[in-house]
C-alpha positions as CSV (number, residue, x, y, z in Angstrom):
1,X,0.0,0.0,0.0
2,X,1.3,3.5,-0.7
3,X,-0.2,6.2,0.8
4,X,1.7,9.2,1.7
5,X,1.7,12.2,4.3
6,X,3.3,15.2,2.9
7,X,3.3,16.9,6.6
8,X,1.4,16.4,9.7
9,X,-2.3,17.5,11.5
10,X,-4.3,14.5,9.8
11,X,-7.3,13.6,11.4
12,X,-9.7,10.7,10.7
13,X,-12.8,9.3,12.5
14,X,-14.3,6.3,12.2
15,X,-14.7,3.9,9.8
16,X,-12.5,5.5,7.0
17,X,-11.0,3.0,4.5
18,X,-8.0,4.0,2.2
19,X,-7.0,1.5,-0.5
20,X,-4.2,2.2,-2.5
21,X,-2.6,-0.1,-5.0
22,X,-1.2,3.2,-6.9
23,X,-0.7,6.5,-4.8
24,X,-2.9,8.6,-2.6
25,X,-1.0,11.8,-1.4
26,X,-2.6,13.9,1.6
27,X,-1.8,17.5,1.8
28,X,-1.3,18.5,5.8
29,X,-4.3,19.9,7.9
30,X,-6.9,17.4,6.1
31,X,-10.0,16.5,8.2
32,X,-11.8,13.0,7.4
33,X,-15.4,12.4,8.7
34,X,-16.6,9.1,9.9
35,X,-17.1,6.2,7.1
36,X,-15.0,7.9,4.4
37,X,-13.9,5.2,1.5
38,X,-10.7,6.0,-0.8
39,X,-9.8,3.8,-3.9
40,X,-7.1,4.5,-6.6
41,X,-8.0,1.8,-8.1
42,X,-11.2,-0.2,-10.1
43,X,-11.2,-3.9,-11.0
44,X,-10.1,-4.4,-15.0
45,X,-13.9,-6.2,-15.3
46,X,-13.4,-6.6,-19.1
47,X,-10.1,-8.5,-18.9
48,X,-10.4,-12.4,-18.3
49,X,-8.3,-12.1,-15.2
50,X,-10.4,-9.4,-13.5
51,X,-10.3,-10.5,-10.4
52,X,-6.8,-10.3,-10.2
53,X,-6.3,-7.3,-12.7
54,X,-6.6,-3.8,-12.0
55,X,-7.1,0.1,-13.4
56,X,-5.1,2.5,-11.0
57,X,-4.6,6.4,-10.8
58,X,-3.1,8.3,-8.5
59,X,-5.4,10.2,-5.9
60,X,-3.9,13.4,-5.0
61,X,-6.1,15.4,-1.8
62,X,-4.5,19.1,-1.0
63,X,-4.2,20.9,2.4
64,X,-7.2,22.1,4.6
65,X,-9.5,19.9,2.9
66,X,-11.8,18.4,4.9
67,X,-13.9,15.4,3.5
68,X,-17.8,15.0,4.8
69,X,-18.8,11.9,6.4
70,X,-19.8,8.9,4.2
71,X,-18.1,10.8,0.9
72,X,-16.5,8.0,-1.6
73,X,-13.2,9.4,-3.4
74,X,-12.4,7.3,-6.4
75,X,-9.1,7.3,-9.0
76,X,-7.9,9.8,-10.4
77,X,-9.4,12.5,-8.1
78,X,-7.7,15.7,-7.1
79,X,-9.3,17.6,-4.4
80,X,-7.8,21.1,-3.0
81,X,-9.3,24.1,-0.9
């Protein structure tokens, strides 16, 4: 998994799930509410393999961003102030 900090003051509540099979950068001062879900990545469903195959892009969430409670973030999003 590679998910990256670029400074400090990160605050999650409960039930947040990242997944990261690419990159998802967090700017510092970011606020995550409670049941948040974060995936760079989708299952390939049209190749044979799909279970096993994946699409990825990189997630990229700025500083002072704060992220409501139940919000899905999906890849190749880029969220800033």
């Amino acid at each position: 998994m590679k998910i990256r900090a670029i400074q400090r003051i990160l605050i999650f509540n409960n039930n947040c799930i990242l997944t990261a099979r690419e990159k998802i950068i967090i700017g510092d001062r970011t606020i995550f509410g409670p049941g948040v879900a974060i995936f760079d990545n989708d299952h390939a469903y049209k190749e044979k393999n799909f279970e096993k195959e994946f699409i990825t892009s990189p997630i990229i969430i700025g500083k002072n961003v704060w992220i409501g409670a139940n919000s899905v973030i999906l890849r190749g999003e880029y969220y800033r102030r």
